[in-house]
C-alpha positions in Angstrom: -25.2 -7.8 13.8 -21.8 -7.3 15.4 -21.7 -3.6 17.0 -19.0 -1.5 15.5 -17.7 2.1 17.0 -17.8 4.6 14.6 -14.4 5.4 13.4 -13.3 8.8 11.6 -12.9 8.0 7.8 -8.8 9.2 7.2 -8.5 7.7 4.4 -9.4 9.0 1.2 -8.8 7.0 -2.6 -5.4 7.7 -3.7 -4.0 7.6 -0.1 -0.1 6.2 0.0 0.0 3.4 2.5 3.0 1.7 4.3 2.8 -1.7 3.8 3.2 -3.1 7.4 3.7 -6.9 6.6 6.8 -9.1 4.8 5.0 -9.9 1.6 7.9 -7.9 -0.5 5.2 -5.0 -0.6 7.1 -1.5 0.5 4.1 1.3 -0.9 0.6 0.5 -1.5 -2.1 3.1 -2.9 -5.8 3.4 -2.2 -8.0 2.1 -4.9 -10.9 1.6 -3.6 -13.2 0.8 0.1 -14.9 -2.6 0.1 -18.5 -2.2 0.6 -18.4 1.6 0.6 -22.0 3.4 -0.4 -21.8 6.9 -0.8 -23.0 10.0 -2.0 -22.5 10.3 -5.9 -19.2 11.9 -6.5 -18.1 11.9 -2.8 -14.8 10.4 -3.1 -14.9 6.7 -1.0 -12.5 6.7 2.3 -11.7 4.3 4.9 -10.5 4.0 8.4 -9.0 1.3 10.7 -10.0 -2.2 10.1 -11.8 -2.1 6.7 -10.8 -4.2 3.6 -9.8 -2.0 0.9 -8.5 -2.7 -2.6 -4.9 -1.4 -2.7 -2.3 -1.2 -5.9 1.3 -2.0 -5.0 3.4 1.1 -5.7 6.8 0.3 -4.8 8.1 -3.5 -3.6 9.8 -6.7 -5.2 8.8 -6.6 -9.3 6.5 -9.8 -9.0 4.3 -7.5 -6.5 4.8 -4.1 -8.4 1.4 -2.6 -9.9 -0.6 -6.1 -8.8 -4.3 -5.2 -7.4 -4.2 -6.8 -4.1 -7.0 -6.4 -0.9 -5.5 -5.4 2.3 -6.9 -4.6 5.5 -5.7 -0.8 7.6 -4.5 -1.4 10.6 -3.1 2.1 11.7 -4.1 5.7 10.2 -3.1 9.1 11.1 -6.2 10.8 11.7 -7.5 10.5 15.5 -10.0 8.8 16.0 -12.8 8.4 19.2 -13.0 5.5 21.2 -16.2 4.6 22.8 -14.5 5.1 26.7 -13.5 8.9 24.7 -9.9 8.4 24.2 -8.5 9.9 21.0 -6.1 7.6 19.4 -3.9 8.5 16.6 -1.1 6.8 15.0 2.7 8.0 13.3 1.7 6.7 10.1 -1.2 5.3 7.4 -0.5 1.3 7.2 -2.4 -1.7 6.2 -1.6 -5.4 5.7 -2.2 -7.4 2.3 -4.6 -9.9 2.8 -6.1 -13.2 0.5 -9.9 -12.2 -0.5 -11.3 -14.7 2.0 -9.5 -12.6 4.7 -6.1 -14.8 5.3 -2.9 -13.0 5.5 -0.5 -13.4 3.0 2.6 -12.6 5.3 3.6 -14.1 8.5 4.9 -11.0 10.7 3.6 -7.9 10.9 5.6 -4.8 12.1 4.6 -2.1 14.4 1.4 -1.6 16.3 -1.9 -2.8 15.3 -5.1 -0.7 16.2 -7.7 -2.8 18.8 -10.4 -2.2 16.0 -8.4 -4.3 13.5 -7.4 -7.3 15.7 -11.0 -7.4 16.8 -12.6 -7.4 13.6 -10.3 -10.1 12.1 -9.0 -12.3 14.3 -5.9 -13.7 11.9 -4.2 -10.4 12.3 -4.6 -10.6 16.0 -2.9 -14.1 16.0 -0.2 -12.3 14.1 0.2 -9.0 15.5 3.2 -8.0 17.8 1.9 -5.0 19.3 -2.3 -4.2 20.0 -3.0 -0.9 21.4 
């Protein structure tokens, strides 16, 4: 079992995302956490390097309103590191992904949170900026 930090959960359903990657995506929307057990009626969140299922709001019209997963790779709520720095980031973005976990762009812009590019290694091959 691969030992994961607990991460603050910013993300609630519904949540507006930026897409961060050049698949023609501009706005994706929260749907719904993969592999998220809660309490009934607690609405399901997410943080930094979880696959969710996302709904393309606003992009090029092949991509509008498709269902799509994508992983988060930068949210605004700080979050604790294990060495206790608090790390918090501008905006809430995420990268669309295929459902076996391979990107569907090629670039991604802006930074990408070290628990992402741990957790899947294809957007640390990708990824510009790690912090």
């Amino acid at each position: 079992v691969e030992y994961r930090p607990h991460i603050a959960r910013g993300l609630p359903n519904g949540t507006k995302l930026v897409c961060a990657d050049n698949t023609g995506a501009k706005v994706l929307r929260l749907i719904n956490v993969t592999g998220y057990k809660g309490r009934l009626t607690r609405v399901p969140s997410a943080c930094v390097g979880e696959m969710v299922i996302v709904s393309v709001r606003r992009g090029t019209p092949d991509l509008k309103s498709q269902v799509l997963p994508a992983v988060i790779i930068r949210q605004r709520r700080p979050f604790r590191r294990p060495e206790g720095a608090r790390i918090q980031f501008e905006d809430n973005a995420a990268v669309i992904m295929t459902p076996e976990g391979e990107l569907k762009g090629t670039e991604i812009r802006g930074p990408v949170a070290k628990e992402a590019a741990e957790r899947w290694p294809r957007i640390a091959n990708v990824a510009s900026i790690v912090c």
